[in-house]
N, CA and C atoms as an extended XYZ file, in Angstrom:
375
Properties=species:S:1:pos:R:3:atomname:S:1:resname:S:1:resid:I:1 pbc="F F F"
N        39.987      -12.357       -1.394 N   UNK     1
C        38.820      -11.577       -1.036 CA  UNK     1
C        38.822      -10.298       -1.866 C   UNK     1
N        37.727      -10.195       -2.598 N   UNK     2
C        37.745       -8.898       -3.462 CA  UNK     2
C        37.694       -7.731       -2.437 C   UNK     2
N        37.473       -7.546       -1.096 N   UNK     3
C        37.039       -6.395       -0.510 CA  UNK     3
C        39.030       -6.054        0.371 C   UNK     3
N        39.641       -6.688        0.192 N   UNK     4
C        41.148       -6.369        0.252 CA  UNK     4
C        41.152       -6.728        1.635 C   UNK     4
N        40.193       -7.236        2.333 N   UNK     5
C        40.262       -7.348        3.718 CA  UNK     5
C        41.557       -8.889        4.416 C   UNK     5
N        41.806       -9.681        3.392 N   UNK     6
C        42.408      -10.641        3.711 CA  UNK     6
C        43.803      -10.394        4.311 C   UNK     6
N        44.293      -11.318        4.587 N   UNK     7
C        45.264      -10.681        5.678 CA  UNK     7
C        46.600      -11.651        5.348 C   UNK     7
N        47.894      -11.201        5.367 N   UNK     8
C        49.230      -11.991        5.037 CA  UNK     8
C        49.978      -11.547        6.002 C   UNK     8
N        50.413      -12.714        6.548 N   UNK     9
C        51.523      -12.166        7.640 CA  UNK     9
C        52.744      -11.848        7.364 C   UNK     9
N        53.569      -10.855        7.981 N   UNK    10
C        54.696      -10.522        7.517 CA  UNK    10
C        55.662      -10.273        8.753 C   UNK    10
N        56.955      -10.210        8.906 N   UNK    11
C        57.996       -9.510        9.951 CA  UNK    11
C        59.220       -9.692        9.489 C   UNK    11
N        59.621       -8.765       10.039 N   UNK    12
C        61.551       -8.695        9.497 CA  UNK    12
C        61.662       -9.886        9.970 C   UNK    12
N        62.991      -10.052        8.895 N   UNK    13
C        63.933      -10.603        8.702 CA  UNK    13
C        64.498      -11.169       10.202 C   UNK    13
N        65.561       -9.906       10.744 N   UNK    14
C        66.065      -10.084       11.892 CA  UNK    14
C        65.608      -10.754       13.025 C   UNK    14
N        63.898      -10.282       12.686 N   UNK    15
C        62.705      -10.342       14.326 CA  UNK    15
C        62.791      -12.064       14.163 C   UNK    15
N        62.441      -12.725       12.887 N   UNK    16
C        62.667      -14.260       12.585 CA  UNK    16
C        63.644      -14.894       12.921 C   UNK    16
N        64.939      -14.800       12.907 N   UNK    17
C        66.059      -14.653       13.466 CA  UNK    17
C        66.349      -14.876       14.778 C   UNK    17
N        65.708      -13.990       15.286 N   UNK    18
C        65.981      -13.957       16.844 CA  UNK    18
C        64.835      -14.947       17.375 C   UNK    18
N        63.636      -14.871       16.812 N   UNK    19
C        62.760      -16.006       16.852 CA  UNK    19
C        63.068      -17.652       16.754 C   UNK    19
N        63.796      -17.732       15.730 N   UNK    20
C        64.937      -18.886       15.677 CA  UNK    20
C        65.487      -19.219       16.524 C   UNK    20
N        66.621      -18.320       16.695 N   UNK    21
C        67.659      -18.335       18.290 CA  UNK    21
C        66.757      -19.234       19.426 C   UNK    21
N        65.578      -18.305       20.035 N   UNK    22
C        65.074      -18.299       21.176 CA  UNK    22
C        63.915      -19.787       20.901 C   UNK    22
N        63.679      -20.186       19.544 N   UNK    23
C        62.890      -21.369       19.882 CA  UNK    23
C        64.274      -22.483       19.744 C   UNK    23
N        65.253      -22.556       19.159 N   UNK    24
C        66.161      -23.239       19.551 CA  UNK    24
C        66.695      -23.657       20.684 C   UNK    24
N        66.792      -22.358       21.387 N   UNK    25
C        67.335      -22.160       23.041 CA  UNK    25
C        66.191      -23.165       24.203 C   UNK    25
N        65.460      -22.672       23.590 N   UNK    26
C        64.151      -23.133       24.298 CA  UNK    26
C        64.217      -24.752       24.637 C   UNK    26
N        64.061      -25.348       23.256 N   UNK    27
C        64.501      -26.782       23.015 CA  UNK    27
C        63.168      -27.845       23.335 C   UNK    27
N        62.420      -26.983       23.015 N   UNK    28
C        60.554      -27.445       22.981 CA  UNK    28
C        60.308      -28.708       22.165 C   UNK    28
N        60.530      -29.888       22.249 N   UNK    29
C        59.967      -30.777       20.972 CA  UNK    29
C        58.814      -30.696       20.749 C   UNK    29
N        58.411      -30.498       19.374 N   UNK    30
C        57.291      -30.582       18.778 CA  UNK    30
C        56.271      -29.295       18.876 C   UNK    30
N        57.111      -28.240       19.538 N   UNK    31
C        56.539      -26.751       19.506 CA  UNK    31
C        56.668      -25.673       18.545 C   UNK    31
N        55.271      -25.355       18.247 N   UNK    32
C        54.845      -24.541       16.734 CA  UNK    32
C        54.754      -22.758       17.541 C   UNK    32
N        56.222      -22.177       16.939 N   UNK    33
C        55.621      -20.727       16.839 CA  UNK    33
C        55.703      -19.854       15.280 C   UNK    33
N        55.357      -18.712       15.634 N   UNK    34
C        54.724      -18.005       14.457 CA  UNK    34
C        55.510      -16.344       14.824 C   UNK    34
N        56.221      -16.246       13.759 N   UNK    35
C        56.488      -15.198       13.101 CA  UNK    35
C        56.157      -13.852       12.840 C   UNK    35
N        54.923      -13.299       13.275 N   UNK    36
C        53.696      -12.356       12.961 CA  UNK    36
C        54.368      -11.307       13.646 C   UNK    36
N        54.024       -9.842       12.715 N   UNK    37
C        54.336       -8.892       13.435 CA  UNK    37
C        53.121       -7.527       12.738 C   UNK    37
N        52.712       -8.007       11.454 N   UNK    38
C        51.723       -7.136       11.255 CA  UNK    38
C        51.630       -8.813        9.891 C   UNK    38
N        49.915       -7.705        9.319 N   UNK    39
C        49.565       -8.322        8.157 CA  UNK    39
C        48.288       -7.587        7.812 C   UNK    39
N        47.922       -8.029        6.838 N   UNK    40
C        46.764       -7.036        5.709 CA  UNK    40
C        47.469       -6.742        4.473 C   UNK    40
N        46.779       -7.606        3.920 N   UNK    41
C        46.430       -7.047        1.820 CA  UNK    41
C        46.407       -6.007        1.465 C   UNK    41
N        46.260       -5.191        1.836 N   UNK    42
C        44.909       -3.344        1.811 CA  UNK    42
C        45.785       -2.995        1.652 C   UNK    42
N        46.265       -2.730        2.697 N   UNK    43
C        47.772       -1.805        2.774 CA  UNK    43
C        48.698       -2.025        2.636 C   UNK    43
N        49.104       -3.350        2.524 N   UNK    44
C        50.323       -3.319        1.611 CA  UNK    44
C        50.237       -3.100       -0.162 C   UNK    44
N        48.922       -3.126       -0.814 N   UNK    45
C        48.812       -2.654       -1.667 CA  UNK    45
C        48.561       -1.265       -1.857 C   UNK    45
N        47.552       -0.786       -1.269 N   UNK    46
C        48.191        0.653       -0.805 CA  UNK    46
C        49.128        1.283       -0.696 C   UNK    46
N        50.616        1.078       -0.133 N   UNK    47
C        51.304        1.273       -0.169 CA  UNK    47
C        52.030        1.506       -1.080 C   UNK    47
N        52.416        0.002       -1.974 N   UNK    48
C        52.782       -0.188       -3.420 CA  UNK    48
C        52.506        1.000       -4.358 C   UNK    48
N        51.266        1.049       -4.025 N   UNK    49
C        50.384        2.208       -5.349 CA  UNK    49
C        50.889        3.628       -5.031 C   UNK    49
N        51.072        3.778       -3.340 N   UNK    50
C        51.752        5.494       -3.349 CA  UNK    50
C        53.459        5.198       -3.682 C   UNK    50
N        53.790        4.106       -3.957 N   UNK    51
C        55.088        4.186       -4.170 CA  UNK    51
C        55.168        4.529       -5.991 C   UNK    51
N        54.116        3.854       -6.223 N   UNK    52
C        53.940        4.007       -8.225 CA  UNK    52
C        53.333        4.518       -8.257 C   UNK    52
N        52.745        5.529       -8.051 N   UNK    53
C        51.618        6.638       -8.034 CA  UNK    53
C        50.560        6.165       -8.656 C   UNK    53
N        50.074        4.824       -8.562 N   UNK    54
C        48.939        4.055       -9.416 CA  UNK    54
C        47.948        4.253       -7.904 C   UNK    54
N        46.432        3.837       -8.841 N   UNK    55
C        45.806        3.688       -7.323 CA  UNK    55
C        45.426        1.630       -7.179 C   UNK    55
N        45.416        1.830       -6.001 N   UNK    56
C        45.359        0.248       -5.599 CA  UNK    56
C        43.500        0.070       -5.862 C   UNK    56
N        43.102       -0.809       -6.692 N   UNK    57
C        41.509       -0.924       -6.649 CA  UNK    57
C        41.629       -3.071       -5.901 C   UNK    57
N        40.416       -3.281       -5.544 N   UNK    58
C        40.258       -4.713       -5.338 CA  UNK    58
C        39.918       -5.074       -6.607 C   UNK    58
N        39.815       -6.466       -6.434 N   UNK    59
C        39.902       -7.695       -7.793 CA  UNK    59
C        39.165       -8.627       -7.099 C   UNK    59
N        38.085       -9.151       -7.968 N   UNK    60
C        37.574      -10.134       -7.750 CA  UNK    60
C        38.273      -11.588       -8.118 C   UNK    60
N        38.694      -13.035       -7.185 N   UNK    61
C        39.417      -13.811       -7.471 CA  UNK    61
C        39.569      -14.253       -8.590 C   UNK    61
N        38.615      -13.713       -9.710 N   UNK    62
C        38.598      -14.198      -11.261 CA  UNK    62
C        39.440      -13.455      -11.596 C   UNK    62
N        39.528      -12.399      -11.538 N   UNK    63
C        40.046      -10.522      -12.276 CA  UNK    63
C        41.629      -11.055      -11.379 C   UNK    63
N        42.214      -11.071      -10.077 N   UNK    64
C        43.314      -11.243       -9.356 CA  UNK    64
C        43.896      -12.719       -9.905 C   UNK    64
N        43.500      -13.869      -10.714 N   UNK    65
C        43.996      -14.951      -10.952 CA  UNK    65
C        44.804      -14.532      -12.604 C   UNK    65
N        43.553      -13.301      -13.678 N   UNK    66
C        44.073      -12.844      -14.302 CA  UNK    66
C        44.944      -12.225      -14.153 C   UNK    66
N        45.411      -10.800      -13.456 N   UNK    67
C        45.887       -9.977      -13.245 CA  UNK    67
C        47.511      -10.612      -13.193 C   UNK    67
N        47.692      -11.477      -12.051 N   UNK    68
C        48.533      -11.471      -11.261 CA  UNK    68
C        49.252      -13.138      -11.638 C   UNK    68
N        48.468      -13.519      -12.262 N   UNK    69
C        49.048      -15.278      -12.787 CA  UNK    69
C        48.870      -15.909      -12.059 C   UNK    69
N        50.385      -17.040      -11.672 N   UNK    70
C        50.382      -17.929      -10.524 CA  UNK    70
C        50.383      -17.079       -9.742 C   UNK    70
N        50.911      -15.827       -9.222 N   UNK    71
C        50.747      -15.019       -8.133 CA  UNK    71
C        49.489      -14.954       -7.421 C   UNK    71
N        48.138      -14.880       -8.516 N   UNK    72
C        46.993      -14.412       -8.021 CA  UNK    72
C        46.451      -15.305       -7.628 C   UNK    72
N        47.133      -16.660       -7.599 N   UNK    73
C        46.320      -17.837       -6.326 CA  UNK    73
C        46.317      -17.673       -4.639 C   UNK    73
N        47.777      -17.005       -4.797 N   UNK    74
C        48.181      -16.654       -3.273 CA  UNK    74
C        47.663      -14.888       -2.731 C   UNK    74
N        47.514      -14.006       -3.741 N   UNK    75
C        46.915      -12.987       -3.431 CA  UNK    75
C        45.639      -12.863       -2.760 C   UNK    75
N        44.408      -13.497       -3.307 N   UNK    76
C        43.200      -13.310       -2.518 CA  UNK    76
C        43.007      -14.185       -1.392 C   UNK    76
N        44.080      -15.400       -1.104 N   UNK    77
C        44.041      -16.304        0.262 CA  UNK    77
C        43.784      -15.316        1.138 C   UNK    77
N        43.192      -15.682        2.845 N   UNK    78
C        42.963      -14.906        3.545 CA  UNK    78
C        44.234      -16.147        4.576 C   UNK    78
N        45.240      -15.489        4.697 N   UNK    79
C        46.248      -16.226        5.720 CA  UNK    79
C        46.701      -15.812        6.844 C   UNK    79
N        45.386      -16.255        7.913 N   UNK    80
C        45.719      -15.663        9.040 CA  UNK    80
C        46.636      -16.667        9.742 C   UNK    80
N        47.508      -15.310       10.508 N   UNK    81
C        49.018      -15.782       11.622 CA  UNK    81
C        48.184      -14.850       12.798 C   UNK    81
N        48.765      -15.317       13.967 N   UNK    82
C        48.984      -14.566       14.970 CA  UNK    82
C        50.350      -15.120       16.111 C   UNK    82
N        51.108      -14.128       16.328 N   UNK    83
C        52.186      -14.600       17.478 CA  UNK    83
C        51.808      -14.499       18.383 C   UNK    83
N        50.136      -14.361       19.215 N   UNK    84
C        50.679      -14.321       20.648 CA  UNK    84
C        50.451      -15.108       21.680 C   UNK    84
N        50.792      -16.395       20.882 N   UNK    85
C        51.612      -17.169       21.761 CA  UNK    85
C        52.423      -17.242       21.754 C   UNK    85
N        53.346      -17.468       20.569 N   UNK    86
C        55.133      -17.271       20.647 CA  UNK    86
C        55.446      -16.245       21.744 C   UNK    86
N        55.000      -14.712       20.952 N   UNK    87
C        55.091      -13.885       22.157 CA  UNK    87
C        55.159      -14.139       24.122 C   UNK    87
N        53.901      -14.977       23.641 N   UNK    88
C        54.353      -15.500       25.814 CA  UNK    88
C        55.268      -17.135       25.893 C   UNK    88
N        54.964      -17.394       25.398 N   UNK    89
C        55.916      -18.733       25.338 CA  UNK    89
C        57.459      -18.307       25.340 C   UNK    89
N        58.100      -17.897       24.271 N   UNK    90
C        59.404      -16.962       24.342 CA  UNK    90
C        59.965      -16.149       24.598 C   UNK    90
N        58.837      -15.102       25.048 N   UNK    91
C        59.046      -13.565       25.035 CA  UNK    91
C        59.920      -12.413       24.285 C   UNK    91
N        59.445      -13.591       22.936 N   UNK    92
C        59.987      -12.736       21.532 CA  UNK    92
C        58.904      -11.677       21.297 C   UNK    92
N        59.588      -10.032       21.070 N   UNK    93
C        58.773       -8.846       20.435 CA  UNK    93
C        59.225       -8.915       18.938 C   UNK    93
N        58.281       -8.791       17.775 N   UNK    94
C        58.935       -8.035       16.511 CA  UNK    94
C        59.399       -6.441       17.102 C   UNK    94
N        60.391       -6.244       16.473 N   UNK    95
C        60.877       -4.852       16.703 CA  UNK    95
C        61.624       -4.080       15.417 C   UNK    95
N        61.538       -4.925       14.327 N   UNK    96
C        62.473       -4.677       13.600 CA  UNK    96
C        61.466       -3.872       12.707 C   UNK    96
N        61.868       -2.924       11.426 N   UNK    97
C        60.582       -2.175       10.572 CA  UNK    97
C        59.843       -2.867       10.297 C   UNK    97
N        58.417       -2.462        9.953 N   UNK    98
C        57.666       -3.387        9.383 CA  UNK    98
C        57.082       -3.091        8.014 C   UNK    98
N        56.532       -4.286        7.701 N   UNK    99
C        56.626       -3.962        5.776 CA  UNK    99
C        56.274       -3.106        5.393 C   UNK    99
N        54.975       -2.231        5.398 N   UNK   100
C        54.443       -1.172        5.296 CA  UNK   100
C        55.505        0.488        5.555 C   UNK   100
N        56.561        0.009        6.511 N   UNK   101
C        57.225        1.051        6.879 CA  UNK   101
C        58.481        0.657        5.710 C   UNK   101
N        59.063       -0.159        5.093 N   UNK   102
C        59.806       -1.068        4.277 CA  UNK   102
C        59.235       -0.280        2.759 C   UNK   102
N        58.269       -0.860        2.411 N   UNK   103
C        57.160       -0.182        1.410 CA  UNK   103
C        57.558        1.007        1.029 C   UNK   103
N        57.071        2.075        2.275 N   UNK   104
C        56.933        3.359        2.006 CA  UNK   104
C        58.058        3.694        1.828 C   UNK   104
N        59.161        3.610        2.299 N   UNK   105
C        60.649        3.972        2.260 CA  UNK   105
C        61.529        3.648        0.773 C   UNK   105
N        60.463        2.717        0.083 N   UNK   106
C        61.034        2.216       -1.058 CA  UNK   106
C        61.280        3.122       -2.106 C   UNK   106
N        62.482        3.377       -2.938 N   UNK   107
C        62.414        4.204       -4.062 CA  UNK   107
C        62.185        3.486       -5.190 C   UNK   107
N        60.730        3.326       -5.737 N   UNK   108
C        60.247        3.093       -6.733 CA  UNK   108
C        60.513        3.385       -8.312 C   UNK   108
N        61.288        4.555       -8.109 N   UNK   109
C        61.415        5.326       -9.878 CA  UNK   109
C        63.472        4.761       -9.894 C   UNK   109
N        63.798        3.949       -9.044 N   UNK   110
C        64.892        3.426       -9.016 CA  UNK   110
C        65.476        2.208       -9.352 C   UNK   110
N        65.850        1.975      -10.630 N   UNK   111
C        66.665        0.124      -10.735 CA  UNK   111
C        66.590       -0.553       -9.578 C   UNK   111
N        66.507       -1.697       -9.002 N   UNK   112
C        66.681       -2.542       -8.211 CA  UNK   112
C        68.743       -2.643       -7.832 C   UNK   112
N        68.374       -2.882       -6.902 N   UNK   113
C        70.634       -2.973       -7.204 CA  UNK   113
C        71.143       -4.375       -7.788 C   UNK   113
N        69.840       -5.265       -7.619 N   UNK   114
C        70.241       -6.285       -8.408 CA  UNK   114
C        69.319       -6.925       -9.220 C   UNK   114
N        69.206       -7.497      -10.075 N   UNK   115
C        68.064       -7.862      -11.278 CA  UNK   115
C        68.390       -9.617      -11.644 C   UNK   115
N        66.959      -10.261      -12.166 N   UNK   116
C        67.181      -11.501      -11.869 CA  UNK   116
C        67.031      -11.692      -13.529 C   UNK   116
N        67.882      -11.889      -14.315 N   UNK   117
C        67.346      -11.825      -16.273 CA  UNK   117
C        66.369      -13.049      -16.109 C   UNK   117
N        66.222      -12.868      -17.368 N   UNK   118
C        64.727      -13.517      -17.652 CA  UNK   118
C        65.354      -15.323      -17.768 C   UNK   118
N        66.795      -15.345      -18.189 N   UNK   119
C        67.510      -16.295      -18.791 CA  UNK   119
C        67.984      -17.233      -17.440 C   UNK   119
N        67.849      -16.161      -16.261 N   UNK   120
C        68.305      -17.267      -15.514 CA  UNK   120
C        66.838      -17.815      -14.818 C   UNK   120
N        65.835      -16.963      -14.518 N   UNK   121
C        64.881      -18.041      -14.028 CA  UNK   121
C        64.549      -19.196      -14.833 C   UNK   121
N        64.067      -18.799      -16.547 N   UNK   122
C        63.754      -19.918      -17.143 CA  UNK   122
C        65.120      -21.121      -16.953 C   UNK   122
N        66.114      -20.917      -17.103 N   UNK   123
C        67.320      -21.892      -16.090 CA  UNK   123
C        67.118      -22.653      -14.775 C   UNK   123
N        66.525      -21.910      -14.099 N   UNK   124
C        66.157      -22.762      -12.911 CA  UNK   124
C        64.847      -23.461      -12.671 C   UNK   124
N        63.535      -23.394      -13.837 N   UNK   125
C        62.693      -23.974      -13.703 CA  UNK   125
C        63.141      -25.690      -13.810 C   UNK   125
């Protein structure tokens, strides 16, 4: 969606985790839960951009397929999640940070602590 309104679900790590645990425990055959603890495009690009001091503009799916490569197939999807049914079914909360709070905390003008060379992805294609 060029207007940034599309939406990607996201949640820690941990919150999945414990989500795991508790649909395991549970022992539901054939029961679908969901992960969700926030989501939106906007602002997580937003974010990005106050971390690189760039500004975040929208892309039309032509301009975002350029931009972004194979990436920009999955960028303008609109992929809506919602947990709340997991939420009553399990009485799993996300609690853990959430991406946006992840994001902002990020030091951007900093090396990564670990780096992937160029030599080993083309290796694993």
């Amino acid at each position: 969606m060029a207007d940034g309104l599309n939406r990607w679900a996201a949640v820690h790590v941990l919150d999945t985790a414990r989500l795991y645990r508790l649909a395991l425990e549970k022992q539901e055959g054939g029961a679908r839960y969901h992960a969700v603890a926030e989501e939106g495009v906007r602002e997580i690009a937003d974010a990005i951009g106050r971390g690189l001091k760039v500004p975040a503009v929208s892309k039309s799916p032509e301009e975002a397929a350029a931009h972004f490569g194979w990436l920009g197939m999955f960028v303008g999807r609109d992929l809506i999640g919602s947990s709340v049914q997991t939420q009553a079914r399990l009485g799993w909360r996300p609690t853990g940070p959430g991406l946006i709070a992840d994001l902002e905390q990020m030091r951007y003008s900093e090396p990564p602590a670990h780096t992937i060379s160029a030599a080993t992805v083309r290796a694993s294609r």
